[in-house]
Each structure stands twice: as structure tokens, then as C-alpha cells.
N, C-alpha and C positions, 0 to 999 in steps of 0.2 A: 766249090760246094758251099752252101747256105749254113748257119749255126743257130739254132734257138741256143737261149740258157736260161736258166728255168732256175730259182731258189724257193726252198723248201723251208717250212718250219713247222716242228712236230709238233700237232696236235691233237692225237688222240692217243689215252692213258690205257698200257697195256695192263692187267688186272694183277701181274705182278704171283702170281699162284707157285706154290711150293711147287706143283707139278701142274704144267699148263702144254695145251699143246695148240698156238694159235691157230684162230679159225682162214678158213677160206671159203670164198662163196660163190657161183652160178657161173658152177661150169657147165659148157656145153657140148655136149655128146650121143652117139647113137649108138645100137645096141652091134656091137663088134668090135668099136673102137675099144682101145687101149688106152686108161687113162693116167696120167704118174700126177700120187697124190701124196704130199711130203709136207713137212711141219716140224716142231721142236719139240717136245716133253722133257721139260726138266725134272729131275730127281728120281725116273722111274727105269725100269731096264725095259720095259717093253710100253707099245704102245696098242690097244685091242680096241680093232673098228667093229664097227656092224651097222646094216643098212638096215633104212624103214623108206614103205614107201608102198604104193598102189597095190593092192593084193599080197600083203607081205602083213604077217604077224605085227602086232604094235609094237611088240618090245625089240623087234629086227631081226637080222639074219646073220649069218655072217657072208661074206663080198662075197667070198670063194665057193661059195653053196647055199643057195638059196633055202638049199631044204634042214639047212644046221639052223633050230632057233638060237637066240643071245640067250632068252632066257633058261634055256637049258645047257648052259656052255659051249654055244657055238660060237665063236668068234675066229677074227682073222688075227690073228698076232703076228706082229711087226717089231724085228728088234730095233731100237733105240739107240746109235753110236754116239758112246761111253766118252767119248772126245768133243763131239761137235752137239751132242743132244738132240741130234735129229734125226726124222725117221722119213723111209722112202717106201712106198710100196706102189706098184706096175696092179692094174688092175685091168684084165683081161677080161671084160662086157660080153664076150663070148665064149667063156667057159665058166659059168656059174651056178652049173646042175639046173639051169633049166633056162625060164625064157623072161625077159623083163618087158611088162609092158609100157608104151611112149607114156611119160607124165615125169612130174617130180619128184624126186628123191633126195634122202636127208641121208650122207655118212656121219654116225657119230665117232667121236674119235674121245678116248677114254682110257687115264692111267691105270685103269685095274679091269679087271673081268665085270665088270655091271653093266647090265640089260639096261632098258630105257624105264623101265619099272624102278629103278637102284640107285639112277644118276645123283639122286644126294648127296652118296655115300662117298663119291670120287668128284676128280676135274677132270671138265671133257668140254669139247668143242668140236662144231657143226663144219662138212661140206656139203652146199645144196647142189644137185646133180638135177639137171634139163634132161631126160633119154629122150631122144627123137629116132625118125624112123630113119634107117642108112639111106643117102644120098648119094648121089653122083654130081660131084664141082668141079669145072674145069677151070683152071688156076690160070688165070691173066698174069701173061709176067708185069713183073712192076721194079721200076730204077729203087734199089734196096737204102735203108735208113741206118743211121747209125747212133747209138746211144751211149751216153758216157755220163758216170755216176762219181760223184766224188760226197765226200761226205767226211765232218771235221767230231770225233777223231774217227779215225779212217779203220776198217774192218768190219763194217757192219756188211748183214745177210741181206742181199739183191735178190727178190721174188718177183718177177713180170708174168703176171697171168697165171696165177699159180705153181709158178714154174721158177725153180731156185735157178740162178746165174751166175754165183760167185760173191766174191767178198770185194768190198770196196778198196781202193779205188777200181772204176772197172769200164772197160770200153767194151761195149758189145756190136759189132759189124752184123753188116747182113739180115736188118731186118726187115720183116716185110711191112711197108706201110701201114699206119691205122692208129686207133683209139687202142691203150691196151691200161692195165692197172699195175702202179708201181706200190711195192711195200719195201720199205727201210727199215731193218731193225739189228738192235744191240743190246745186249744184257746188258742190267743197268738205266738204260737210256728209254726214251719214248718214242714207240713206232709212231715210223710216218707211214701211211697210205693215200693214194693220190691218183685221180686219171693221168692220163699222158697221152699227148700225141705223137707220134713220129712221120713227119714228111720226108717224102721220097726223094731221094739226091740230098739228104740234109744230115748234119750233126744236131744231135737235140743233148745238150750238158744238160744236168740237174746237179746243183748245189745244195745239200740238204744239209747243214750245221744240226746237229745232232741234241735235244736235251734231256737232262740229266734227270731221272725220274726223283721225285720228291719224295722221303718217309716221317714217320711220328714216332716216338717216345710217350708211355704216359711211365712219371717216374712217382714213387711210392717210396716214403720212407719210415723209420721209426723210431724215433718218435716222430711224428708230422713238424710240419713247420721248419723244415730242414733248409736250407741258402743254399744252388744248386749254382754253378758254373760248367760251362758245356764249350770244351777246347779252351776256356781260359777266360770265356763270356756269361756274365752275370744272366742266368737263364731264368731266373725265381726263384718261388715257395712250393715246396713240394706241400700237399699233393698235386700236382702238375699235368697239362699234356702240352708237349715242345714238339709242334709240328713242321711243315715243309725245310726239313730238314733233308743235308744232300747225305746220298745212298754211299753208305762203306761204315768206316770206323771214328770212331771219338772216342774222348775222355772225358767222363763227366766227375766232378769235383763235391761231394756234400759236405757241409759244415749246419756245427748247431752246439750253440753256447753249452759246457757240461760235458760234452761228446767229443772222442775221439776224430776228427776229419777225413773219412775216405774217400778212396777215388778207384773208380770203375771206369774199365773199358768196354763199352757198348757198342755195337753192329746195329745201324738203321739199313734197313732192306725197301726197297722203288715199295712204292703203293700198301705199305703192311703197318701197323700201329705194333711196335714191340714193347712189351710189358719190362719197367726195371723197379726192382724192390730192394732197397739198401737199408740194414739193418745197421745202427749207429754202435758202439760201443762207448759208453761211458767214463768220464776221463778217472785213474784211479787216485783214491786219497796219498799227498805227500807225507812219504815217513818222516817221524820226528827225529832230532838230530842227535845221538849220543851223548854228545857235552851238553845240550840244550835241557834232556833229562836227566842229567845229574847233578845240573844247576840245582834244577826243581829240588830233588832229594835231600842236597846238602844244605839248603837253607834252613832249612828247619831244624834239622842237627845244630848246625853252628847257631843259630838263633838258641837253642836249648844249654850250650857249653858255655855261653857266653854267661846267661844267666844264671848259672850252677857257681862261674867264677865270680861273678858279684856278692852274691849273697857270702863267699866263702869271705866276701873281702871286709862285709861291714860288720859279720860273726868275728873278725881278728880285736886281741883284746889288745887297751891301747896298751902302749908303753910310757 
């Protein structure tokens, strides 16, 4: 059997959103089919779709009932697993309170209850839906493909054609020949997306080494003018912005002559500018020394007794 191997390197920057639920795009389907449509939303317990699309309200529908508008709280809600952050929903093109006609359709996919009217207010992301009218295809057998995903470090989400596969490393058997679209992704890291082919009788590897999404810092201090070191590296003058910085945690270090030197632990998050504001304290004045003040005091006394003894001495009458 034949082996393609294929290396990958990510380049396109996921948006990194508190609650994001990536996009997918031009599926193709007719009005019966069943279609399984799944994604990630971070940070939210549920995810609420709704459709717009040819004779359908502008602000949408929701899937499951054409006749529920969005903007009067019809939507499809889909819970969101609390584990993996991903949401799955089976969308049944033939039970949808009524009839869809063939053209294009847009699911919007949105962490809160907002119509297309409201989408400011939240994070949501698009799937464009082809409805065509039901066919009849009769399936040519064909010698099946086999595909195998490795990816450095290893766990990232395998999406082929819309359609989740498992977590890397991963061999997938038994596929039917053709063009199909591969996505690669990992919190933290930068989706890859990419065609792919797979011939018949063949192993097609892909090597995707994974990278690491970049964040920013703008840091603020006060008094300004503050000497800023970042994990133990001479970062600058606040007021600052220290960019393409890797995603997790540091120490950042401020110093300024007069001031107390603090340090702060700071979180840079993929794609996000996080604000740090460090207030300096002032260094306090050293107390003076007990004997050092009683020097002071006693000087002048004894300076005083001294001279009271002289004079006694040159008032003494001779003998």
C-alpha cells in the first residue's frame, strides 16, 4: 500500500475569545437529511443556534421550528460539555415545523440568547448550509483510504469535513476517497486548516507540529518610569506594551529609585492584550539611632558644665 506524508504548519490565528465557538462553513445537504453540527464554546454552559436564510425572518429561526422567531426567544439550545467545551447537535432537515426552500443558509452559532439584530452584544460564529433538493446516488464501491494525524504536542481536536474524529495521535481507516478539509486545533496553540486529499489504496500521514499562539501585556505603573524585567529579562520603561509574548504565566519584576521593588505574577492569554497596573510603594525614612540621639542631646549639656567649671576656676582667689 502507497503512503503520502504531508507536514503542516499553522497558519491561521484563532481569535482567542473568552467564549468562542469556531466557525465551519459549506456544508452540503438536502432537505431530509440529518445533519451533525459541533464546535467548542468556551466559557459558556450552553450554546443557542438559529437559522436565517431564504423566506425566513432576518433575525432567524430557531433549527427545530421554523415558526419560533430568535428575536422573540426562539432558539435551539444545545448544552456545552463542562469537560471537553464542545457542543453537538443532530439537526433533523425534516422536522422543522415546516418546509425549507433549495438556496443558502447561514446557522448562527452564539454564547447567549441574541438574535442577528444583538450579535454585538455576544460571541458567535457562522455555518453556511447549501439545502438542495433530495437526490438519488448510487455509490460506486471504491478501494478505501486511510489517514493518520500526528501532531507535536499530541491531543489536539481532528475535524474532517465538519465532522470531529478524535484527538491526536489518530489513525482513521476506511475512508472513502476524495478532496475533504482537515482542521487541527488546541487550546493555547494555532488552528491549522487545510485541503487534503486521500487516494484510494494509500496511507496519507500529516505531520502538523503545532504553534504556540502569541499574547501582549501593556504594563502601567506609578509612578511612570518604572525598570520592568519579565521572568528575569530586562523588558523596559513602563509605560509599556511587551508583545508576542508565549501564552501561560510569568513574573514580572518593577524597580524605580525611592520605591519599594515589586513583583507580580501575570497570565498572557493566545491573541488578547492584558492590562497590568502596578502601584510602587515608597521606600520608608530610616530611624535615627538611640545613642546617635543622645549624643546630640549631651553635647550641649556637657559643653554647658564645662564652662560653669571654668569660670568657677578663674573666680578662685589665689593663695
Amino acid at each position: 500500500m502507497g503512503k503520502n506524508r504531508i507536514f503542516l504548519i499553522g497558519l491561521l490565528l484563532c481569535l482567542g475569545l473568552v467564549a468562542t465557538v469556531p466557525a465551519v462553513s459549506g456544508i452540503q445537504t438536502a432537505m431530509g437529511d440529518v445533519v451533525t453540527l459541533t464546535g467548542h464554546s468556551y466559557g459558556s454552559q450552553y450554546a443557542y443556534l438559529f437559522l436565517t436564510g431564504p423566506n425566513l425572518p432576518a433575525n432567524g429561526v430557531a433549527l427545530d421550528n421554523i415558526n419560533r422567531r430568535a428575536d422573540q426567544g426562539g432558539f435551539t439550545i444545545v448544552d456545552v460539555d463542562g469537560n471537553t467545551d464542545r457542543w453537538t447537535y443532530k439537526w433533523n432537515t425534516a422536522n422543522v415545523g415546516g418546509r425549507l426552500d433549495a438556496g443558502a443558509y447561514t446557522i448562527w452559532v452564539v454564547n447567549g440568547p441574541n438574535d442577528r439584530s444583538r450579535l454585538s452584544e455576544a460571541e458567535f460564529s457562522t455555518i453556511t448550509v447549501n439545502m438542495g433538493t433530495p437526490t438519488i446516488i448510487v455509490d460506486t464501491p471504491a478501494v478505501p483510504a486511510t489517514l493518520e494525524i500526528l501532531t507535536e504536542p499530541a491531543g489536539a481536536s481532528v475535524v474532517l469535513n465538519e465532522k470531529y474524529l478524535g484527538m491526536t495521535p489518530l489513525t482513521i481507516p476506511d475512508r472513502t476517497p476524495g478532496t475533504y478539509t482537515l482542521s487541527i486545533s488546541k487550546f493555547g496553540y494555532t488552528k491549522i486548516t487545510t485541503p487534503l486529499r486521500l487516494d484510494a489504496g494509500k496511507t496519507t500521514t500529516v505531520d502538523a507540529p503545532l504553534v504556540p499562539q502569541a499574547g501582549s501585556l501593556v504594563v502601567n505603573t506609578t509612578p511612570p518610569g518604572a525598570t520592568l524585567q519579565l521572568d528575569g529579562v530586562y523588558a523596559g520603561i513602563a509605560p509599556i506594551l511587551l508583545s508576542n509574548l508565549s501564552t501561560g504565566s510569568h513574573v514580572l519584576l518593577v524597580s524605580h529609585e525611592g520605591y519599594i521593588t515589586a513583583q507580580e505574577n501575570v497570565t498572557v492569554s493566545g491573541d488578547r492584550v492584558v492590562p497590568v497596573t502596578v502601584v510602587l510603594s515608597t521606600v520608608a525614612p530610616s530611624a535615627t539611632s538611640p545613642l546617635r540621639a543622645a549624643g546630640f542631646i549631651l553635647l550641649p549639656i556637657g559643653a554647658a558644665v564645662f564652662a560653669i567649671l571654668l569660670g568657677i576656676w578663674y573666680r578662685r582667689p589665689l593663695q
